[in-house]
N, CA, C and O of each residue as an XYZ file, in Angstrom:
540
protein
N      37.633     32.119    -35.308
C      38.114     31.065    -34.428
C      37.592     31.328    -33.022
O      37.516     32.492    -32.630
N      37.279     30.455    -32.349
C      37.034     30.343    -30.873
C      38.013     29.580    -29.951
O      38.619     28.625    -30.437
N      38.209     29.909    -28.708
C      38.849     29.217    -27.525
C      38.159     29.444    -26.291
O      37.722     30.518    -25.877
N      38.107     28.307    -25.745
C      37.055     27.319    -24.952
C      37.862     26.877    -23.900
O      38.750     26.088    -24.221
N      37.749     27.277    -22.401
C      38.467     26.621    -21.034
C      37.271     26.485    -20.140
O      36.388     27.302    -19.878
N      37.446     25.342    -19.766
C      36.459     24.914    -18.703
C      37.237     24.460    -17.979
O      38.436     24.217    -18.111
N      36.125     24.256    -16.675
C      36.884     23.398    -15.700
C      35.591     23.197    -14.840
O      34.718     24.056    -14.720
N      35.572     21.894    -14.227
C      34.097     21.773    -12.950
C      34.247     20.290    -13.109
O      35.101     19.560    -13.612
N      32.827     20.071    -12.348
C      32.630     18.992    -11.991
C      32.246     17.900    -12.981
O      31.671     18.390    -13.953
N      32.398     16.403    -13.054
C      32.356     15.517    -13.990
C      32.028     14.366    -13.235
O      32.763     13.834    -12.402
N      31.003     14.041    -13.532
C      30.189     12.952    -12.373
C      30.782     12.658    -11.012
O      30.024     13.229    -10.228
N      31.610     12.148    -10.418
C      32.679     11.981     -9.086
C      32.958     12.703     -9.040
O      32.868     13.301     -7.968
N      33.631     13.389    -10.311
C      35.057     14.060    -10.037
C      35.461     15.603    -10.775
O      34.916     16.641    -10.400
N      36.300     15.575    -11.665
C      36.621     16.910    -11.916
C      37.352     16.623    -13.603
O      38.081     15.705    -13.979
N      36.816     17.790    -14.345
C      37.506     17.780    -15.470
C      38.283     19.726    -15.866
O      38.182     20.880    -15.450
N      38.668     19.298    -16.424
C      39.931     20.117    -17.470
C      39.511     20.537    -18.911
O      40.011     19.768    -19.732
N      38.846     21.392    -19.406
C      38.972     20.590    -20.768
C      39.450     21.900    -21.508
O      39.084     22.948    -20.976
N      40.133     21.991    -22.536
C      40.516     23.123    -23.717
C      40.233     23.102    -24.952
O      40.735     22.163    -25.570
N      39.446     23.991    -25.675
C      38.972     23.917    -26.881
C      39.257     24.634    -27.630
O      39.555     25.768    -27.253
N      39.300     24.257    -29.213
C      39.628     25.490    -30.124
C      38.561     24.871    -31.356
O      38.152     23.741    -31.624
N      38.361     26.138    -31.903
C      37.549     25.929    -32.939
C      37.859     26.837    -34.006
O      37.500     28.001    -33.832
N      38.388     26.580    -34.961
C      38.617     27.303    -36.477
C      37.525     26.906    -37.134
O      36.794     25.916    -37.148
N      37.634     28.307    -37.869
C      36.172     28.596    -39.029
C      36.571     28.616    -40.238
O      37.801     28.549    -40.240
N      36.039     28.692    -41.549
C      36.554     29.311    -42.536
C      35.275     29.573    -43.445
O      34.782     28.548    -43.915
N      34.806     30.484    -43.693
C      34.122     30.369    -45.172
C      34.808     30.661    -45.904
O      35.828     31.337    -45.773
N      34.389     30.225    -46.760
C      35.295     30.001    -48.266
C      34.832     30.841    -48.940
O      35.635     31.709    -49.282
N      33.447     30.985    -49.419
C      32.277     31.575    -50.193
C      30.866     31.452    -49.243
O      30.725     30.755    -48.238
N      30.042     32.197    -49.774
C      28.654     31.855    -49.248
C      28.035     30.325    -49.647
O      26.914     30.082    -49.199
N      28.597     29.442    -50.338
C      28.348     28.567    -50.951
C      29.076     27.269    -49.668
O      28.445     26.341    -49.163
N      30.371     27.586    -49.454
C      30.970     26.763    -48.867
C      31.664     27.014    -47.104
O      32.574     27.822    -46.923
N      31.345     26.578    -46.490
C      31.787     26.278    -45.018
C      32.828     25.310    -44.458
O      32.508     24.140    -44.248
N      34.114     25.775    -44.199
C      34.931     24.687    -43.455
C      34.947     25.272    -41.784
O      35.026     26.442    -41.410
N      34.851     24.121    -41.022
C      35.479     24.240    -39.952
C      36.068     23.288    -39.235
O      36.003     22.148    -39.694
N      36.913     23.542    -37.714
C      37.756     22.320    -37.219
C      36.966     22.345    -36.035
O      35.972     23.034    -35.804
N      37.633     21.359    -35.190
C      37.681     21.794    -33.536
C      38.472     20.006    -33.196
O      38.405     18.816    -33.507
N      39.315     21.188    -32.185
C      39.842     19.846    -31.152
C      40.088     20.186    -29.595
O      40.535     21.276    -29.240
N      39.748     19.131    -28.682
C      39.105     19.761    -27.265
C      40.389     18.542    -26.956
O      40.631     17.470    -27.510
N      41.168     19.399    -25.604
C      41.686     18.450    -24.899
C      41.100     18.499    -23.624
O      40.703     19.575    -23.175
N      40.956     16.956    -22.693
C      39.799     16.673    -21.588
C      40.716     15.911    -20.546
O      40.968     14.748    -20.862
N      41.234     16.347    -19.412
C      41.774     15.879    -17.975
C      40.787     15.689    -17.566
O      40.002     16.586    -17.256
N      40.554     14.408    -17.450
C      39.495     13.844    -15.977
C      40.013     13.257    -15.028
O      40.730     12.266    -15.166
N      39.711     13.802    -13.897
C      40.089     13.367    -12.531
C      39.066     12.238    -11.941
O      37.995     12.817    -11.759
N      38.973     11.058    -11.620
C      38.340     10.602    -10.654
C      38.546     10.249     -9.524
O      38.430      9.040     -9.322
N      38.844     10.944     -8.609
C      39.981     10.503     -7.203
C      38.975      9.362     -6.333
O      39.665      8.702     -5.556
N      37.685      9.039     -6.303
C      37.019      8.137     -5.448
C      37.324      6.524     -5.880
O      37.496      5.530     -5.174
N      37.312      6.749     -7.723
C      38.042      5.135     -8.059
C      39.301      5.525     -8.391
O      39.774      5.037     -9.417
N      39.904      6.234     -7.808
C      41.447      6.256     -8.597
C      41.975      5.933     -9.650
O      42.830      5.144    -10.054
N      41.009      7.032    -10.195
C      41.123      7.142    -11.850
C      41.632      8.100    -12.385
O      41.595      9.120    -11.697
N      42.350      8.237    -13.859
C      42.390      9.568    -14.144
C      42.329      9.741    -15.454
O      42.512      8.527    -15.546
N      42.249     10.081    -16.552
C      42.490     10.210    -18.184
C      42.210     11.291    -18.782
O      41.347     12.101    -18.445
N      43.314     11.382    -20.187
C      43.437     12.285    -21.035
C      42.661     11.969    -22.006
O      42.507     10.756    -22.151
N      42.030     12.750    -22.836
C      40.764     12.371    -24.337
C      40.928     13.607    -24.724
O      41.018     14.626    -24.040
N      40.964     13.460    -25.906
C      40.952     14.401    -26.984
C      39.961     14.164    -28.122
O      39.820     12.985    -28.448
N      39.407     14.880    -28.639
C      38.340     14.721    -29.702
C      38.543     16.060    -30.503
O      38.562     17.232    -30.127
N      38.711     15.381    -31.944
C      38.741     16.179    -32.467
C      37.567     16.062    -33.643
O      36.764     15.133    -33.561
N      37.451     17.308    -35.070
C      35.981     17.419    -35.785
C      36.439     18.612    -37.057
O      36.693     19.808    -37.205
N      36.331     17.317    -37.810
C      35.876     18.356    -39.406
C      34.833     18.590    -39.564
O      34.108     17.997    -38.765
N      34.250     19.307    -40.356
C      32.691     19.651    -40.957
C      32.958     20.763    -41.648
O      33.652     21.717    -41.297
N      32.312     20.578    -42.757
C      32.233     20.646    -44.387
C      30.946     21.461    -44.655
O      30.573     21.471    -43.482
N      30.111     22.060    -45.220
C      29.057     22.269    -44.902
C      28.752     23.152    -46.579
O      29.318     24.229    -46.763
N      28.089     22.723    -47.377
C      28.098     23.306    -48.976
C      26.678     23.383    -49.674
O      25.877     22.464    -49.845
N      26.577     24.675    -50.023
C      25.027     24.833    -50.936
C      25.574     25.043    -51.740
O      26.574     25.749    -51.869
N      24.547     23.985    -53.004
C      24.437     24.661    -53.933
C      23.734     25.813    -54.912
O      24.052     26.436    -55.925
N      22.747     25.739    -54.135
C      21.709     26.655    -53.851
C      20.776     27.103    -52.720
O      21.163     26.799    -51.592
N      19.474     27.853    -52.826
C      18.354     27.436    -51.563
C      18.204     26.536    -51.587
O      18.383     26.237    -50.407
N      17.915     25.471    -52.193
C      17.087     24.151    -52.682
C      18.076     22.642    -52.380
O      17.573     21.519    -52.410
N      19.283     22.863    -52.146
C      20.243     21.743    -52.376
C      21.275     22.280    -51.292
O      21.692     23.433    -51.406
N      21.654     21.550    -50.345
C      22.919     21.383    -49.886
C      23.429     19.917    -49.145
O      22.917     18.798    -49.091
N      24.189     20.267    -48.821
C      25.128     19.153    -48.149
C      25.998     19.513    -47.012
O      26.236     20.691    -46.746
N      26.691     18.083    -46.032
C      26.964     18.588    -44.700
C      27.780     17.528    -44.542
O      27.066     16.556    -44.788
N      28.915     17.137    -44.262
C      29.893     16.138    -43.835
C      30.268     16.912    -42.459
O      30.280     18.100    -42.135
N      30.567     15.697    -41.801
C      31.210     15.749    -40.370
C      31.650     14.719    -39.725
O      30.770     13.978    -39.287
N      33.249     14.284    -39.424
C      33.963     13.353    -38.642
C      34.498     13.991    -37.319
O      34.714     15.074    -36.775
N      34.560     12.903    -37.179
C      35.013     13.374    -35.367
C      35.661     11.741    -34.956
O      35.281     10.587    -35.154
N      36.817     12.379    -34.298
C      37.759     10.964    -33.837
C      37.482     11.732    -32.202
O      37.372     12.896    -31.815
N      37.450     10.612    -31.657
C      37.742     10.558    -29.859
C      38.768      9.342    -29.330
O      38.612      8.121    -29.302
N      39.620      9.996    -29.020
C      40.816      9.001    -28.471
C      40.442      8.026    -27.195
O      40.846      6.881    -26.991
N      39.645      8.741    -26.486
C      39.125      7.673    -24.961
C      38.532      6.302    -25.769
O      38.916      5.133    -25.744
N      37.494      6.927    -26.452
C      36.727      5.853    -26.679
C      37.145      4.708    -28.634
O      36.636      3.736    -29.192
N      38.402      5.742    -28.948
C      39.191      5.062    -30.110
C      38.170      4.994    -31.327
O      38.520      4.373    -32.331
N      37.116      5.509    -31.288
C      36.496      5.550    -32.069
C      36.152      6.981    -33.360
O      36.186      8.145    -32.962
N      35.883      6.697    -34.663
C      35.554      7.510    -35.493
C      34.071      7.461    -35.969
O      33.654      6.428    -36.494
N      33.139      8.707    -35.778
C      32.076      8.748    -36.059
C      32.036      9.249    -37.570
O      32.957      9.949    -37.990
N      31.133      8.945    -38.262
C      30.845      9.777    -39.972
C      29.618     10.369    -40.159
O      29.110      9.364    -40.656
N      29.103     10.829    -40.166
C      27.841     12.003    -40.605
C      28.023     12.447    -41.710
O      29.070     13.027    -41.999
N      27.002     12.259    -42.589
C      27.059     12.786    -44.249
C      25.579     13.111    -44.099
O      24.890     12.241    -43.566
N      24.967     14.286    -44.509
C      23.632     14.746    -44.360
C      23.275     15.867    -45.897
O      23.672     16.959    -46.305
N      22.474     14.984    -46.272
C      21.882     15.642    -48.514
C      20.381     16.257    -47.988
O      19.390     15.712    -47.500
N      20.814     18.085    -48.437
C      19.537     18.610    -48.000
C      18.521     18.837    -49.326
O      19.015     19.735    -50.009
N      17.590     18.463    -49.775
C      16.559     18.907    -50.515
C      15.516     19.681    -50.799
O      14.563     18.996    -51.171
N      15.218     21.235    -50.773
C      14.075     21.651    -50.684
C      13.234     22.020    -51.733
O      13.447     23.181    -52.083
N      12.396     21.481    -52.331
C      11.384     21.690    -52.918
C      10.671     22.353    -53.275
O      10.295     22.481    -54.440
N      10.175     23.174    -51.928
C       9.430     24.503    -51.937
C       9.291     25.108    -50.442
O       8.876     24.283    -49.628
N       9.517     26.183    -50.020
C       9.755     26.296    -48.649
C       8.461     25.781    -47.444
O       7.267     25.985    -47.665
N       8.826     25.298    -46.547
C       7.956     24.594    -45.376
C       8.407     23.209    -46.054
O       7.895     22.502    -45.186
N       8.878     22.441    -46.792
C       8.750     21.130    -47.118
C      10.507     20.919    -47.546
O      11.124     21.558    -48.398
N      10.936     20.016    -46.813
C      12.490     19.276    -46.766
C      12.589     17.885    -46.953
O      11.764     17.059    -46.562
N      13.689     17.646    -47.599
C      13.661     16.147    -47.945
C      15.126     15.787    -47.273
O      15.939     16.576    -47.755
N      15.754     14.907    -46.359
C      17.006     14.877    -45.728
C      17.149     13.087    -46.021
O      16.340     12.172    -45.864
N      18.775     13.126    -46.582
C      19.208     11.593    -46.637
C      20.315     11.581    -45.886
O      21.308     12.172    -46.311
N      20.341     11.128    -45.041
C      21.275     11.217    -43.721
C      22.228     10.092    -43.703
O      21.609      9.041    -43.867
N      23.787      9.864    -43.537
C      24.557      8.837    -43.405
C      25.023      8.640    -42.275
O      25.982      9.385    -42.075
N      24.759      7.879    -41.303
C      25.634      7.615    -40.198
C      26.884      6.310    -40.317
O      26.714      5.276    -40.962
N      28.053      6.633    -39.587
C      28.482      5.237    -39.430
C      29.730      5.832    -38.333
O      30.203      6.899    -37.941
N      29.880      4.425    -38.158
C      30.674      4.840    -36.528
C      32.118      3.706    -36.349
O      31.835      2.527    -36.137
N      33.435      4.045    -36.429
C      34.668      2.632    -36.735
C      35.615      2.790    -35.451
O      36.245      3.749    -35.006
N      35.461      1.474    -35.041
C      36.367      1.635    -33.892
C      38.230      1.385    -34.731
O      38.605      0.667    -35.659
N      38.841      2.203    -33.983
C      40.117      2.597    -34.588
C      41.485      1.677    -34.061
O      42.526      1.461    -34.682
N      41.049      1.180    -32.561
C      42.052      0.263    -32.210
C      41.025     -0.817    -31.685
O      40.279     -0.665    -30.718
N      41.123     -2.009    -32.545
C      39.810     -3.220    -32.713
C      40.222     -3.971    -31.471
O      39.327     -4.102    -30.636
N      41.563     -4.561    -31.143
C      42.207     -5.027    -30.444
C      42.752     -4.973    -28.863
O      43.779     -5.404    -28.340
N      41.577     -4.234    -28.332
C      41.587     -3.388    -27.064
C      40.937     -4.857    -26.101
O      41.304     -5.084    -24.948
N      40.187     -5.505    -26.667
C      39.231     -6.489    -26.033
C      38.520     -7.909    -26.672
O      38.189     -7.991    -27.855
N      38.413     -8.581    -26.065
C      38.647    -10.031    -26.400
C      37.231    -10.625    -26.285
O      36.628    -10.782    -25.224
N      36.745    -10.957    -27.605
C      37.165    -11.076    -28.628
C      37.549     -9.472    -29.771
O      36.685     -8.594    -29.755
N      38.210     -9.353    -30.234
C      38.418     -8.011    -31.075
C      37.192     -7.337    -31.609
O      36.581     -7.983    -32.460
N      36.796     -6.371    -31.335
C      36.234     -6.015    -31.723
C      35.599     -5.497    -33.647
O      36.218     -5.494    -34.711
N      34.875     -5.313    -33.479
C      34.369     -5.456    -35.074
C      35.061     -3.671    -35.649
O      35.194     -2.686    -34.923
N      35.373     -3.775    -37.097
C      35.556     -2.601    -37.501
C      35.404     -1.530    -37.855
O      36.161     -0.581    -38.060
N      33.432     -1.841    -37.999
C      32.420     -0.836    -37.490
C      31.682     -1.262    -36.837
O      31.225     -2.405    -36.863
N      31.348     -0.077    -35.867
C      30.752     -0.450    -34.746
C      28.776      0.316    -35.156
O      27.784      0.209    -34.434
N      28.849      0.750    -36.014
C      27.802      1.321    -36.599
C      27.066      1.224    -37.739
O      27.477      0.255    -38.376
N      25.985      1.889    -38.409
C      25.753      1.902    -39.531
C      24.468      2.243    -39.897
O      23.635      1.343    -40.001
N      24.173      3.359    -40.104
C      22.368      4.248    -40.038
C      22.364      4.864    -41.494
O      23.136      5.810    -41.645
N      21.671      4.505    -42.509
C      21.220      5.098    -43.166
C      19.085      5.597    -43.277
O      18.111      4.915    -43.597
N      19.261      7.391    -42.725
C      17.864      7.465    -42.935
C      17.313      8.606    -44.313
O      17.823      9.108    -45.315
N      15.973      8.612    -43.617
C      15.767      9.179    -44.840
C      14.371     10.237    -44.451
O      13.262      9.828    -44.110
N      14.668     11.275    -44.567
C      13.388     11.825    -43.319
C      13.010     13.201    -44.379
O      13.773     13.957    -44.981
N      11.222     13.145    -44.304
C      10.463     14.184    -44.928
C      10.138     15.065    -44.179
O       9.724     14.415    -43.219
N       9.996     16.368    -43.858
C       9.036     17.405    -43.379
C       8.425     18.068    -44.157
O       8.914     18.688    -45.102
N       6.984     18.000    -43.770
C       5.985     19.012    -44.583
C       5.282     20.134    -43.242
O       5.002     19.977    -42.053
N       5.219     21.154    -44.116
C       4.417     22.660    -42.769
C       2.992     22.460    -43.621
O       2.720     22.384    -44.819
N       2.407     22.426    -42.673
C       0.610     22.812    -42.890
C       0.456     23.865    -42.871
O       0.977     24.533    -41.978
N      -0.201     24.355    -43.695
C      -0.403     25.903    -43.726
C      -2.264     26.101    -43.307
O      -2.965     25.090    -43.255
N      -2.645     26.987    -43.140
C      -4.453     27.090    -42.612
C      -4.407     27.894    -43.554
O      -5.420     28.505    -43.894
């Protein structure tokens, strides 16, 4: 586990923030971890101020050299939104990777702004090769 205190400057103004991060391996096969950061921002020039919290699962699992996988959510309260990351690793033969990547992104309170906002605000599916040249 880790713990995380900051404090400094934040564009105008000034932030706060506290972090924790839990680990777990399970096995060499499997990876859990957390984290949730709490964030005081000060803006005293617009007389502003707010609390945000963000928090983060991630999952992280081989099944071998050749095969793994990677989930990761994360909610942020400022911005009410939930991000999704799902990432399928493939390797073939080493220097050469095959990655199918899921993005998607849901706003959590739709009703903040007029007209309501949509219920995802996202949506990326890629699909990406690397090959190493060898001489």
């Amino acid at each position: 586990a880790r713990i995380d205190l900051d404090a400094g400057s934040f564009y105008d103004g000034k932030r706060l923030s506290l972090g924790f991060t839990p680990m777990w391996t399970v096995s060499r096969y499997l990876e859990l971890s957390g984290f949730i950061q709490w964030n005081k921002v000060k803006l005293p020039e617009r007389q502003q101020e707010y609390t945000a919290t963000i928090t983060r699962l991630r999952t992280k699992a081989s099944l071998n050299v050749k095969l793994s996988a990677e989930a990761f959510v994360q909610y942020n309260s400022a911005a009410n939104a939930v991000a999704t990351n799902l990432r399928f690793r493939y390797n073939p033969r080493e220097g050469n990777d095959l990655y199918l990547v899921f993005n998607q992104g849901n706003n959590t309170y739709r009703f903040r702004a007029v007209p309501d906002l949509p219920l995802m605000s996202g949506r990326t599916v890629l699909i990406k090769y690397t090959y190493t040249f060898v001489r």
